[in-house]
GUVEX-763036 format. One record per residue (C-alpha): x, y, z; residue number from 1; residue in three letters. Coordinates in nm, 3 decimals. Layout:
BEGIN
SEKOL | x | y | z | tidren | filo
SEKOL | X | Y | Z | NUM | ALA
...
// end
This chain:
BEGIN
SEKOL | x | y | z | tidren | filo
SEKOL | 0.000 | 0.000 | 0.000 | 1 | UNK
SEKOL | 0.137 | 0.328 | -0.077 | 2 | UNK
SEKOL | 0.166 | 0.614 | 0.193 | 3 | UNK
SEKOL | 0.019 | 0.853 | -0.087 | 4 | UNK
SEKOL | -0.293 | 1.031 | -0.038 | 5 | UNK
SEKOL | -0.574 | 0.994 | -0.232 | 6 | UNK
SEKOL | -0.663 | 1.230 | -0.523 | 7 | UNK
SEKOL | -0.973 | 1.346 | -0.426 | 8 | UNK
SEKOL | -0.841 | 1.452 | -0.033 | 9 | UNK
SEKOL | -0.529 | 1.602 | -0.215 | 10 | UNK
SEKOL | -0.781 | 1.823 | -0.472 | 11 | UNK
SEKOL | -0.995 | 1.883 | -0.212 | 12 | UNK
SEKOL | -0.693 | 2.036 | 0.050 | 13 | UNK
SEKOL | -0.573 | 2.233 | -0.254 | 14 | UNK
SEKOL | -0.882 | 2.401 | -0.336 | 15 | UNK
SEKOL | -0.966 | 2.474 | 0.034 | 16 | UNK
SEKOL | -0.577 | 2.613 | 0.082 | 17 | UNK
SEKOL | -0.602 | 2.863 | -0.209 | 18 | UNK
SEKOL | -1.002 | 2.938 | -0.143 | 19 | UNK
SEKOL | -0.913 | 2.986 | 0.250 | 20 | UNK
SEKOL | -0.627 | 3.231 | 0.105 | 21 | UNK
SEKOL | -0.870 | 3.475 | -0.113 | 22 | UNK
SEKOL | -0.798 | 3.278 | -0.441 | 23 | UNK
SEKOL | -1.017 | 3.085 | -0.656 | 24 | UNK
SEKOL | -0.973 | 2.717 | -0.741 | 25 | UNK
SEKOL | -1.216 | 2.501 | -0.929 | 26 | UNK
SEKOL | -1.236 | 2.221 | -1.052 | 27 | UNK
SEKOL | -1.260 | 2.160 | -1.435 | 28 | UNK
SEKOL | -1.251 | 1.839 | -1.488 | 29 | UNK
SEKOL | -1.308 | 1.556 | -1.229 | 30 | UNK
SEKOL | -1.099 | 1.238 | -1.209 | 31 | UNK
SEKOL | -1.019 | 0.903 | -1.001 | 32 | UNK
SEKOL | -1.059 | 0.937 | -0.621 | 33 | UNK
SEKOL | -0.805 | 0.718 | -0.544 | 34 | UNK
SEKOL | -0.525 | 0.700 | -0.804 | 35 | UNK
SEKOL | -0.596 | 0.978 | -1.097 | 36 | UNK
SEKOL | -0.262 | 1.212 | -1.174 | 37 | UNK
SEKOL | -0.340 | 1.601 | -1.065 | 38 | UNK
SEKOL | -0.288 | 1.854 | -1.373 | 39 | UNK
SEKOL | -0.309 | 2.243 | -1.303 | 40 | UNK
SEKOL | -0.406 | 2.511 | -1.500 | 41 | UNK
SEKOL | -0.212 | 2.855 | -1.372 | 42 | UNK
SEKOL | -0.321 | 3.111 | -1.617 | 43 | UNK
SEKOL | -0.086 | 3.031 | -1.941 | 44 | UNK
SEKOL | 0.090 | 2.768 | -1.760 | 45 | UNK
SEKOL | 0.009 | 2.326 | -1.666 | 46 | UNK
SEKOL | 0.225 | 2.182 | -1.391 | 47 | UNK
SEKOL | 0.160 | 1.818 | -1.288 | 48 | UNK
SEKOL | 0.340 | 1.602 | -1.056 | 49 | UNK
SEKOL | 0.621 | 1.382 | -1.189 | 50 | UNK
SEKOL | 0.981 | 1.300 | -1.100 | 51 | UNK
SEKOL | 1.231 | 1.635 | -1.156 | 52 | UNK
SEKOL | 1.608 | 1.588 | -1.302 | 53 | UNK
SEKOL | 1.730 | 1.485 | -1.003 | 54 | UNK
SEKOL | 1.472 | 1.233 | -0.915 | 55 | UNK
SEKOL | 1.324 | 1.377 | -0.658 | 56 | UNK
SEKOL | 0.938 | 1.414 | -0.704 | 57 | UNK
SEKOL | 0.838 | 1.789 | -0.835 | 58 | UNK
SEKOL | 0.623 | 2.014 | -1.014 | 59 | UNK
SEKOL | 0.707 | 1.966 | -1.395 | 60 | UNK
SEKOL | 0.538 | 2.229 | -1.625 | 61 | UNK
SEKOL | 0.438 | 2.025 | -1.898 | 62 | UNK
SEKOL | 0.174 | 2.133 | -2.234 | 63 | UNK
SEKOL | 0.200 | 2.467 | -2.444 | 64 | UNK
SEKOL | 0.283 | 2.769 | -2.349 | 65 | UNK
SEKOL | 0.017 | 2.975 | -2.523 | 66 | UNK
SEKOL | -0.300 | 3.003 | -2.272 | 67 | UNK
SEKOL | -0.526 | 3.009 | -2.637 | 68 | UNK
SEKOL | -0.364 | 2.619 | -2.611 | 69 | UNK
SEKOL | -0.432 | 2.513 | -2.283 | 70 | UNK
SEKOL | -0.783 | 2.476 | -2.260 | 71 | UNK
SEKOL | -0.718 | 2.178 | -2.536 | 72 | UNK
SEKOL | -0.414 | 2.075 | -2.436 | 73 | UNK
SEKOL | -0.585 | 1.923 | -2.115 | 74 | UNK
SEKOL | -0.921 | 1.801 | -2.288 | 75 | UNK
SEKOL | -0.709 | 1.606 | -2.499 | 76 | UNK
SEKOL | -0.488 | 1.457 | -2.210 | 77 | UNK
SEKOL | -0.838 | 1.351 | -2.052 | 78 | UNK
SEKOL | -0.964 | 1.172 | -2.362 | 79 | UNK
SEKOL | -0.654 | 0.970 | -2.340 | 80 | UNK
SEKOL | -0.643 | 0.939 | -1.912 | 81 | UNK
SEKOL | -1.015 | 0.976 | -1.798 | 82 | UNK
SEKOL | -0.901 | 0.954 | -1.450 | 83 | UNK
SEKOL | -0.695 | 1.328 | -1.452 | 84 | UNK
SEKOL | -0.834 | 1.545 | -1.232 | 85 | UNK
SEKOL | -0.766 | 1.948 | -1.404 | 86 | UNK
SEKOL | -0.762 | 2.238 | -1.146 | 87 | UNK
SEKOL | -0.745 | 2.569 | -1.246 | 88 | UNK
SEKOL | -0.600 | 2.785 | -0.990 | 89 | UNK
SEKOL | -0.616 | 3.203 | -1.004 | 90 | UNK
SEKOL | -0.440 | 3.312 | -0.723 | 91 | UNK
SEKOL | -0.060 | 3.479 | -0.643 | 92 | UNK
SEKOL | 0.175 | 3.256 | -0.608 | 93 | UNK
SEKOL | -0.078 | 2.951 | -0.734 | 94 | UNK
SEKOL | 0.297 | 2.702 | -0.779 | 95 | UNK
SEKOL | 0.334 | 2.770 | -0.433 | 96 | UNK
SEKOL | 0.026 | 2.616 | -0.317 | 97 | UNK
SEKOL | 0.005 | 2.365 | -0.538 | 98 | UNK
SEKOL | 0.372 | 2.246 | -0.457 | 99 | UNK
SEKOL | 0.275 | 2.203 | -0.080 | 100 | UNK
SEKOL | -0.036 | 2.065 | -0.129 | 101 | UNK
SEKOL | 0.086 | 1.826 | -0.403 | 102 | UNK
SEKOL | 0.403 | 1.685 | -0.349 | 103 | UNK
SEKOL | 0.338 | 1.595 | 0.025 | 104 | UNK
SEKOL | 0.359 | 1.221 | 0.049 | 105 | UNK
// end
């Protein structure tokens, strides 16, 4: 059994963290409970959880760079992984938040 939270608690701290702090996170596109990878939308910019250079778990930015892109770039990631949850976040420092909230195992 892995020592990882589940998906769902780890959305649902994230969203409470940046709504608590006077930001907005929603939810745009609902995945797995248990097991589904986390994807976040900071205005022009997708970060996701996955292992960094050195090895060590991170934030990578991943998808375009053009925020006329994202919005596609994700709905195409869910066609082929139904169980991605996609947060958009719109708050200062939104890597911040998601890096604690994330990467906590």
């Amino acid at each position: 059994m892995s020592g990882r939270l589940p998906s769902g608690v780890v959305v649902s701290a994230l969203l409470r963290r940046v709504n608590d702090a006077g930001g907005l996170g929603v939810v745009r596109a609902r995945g797995d409970a248990q097991a589904g990878g986390i994807l976040v939308v900071i205005g022009e910019r997708v970060v996701e959880r996955g292992l960094g250079p050195d090895g060590v778990t991170a934030l990578i930015e991943t998808g375009p760079r053009d925020s006329a892109e994202v919005e596609g770039y994700w709905r195409r990631r869910r066609t082929r992984d139904p169980d991605l949850w996609v947060i958009e976040l719109d708050i200062a420092d939104a890597e911040r938040f998601a890096a604690e909230t994330i990467l906590v195992d």
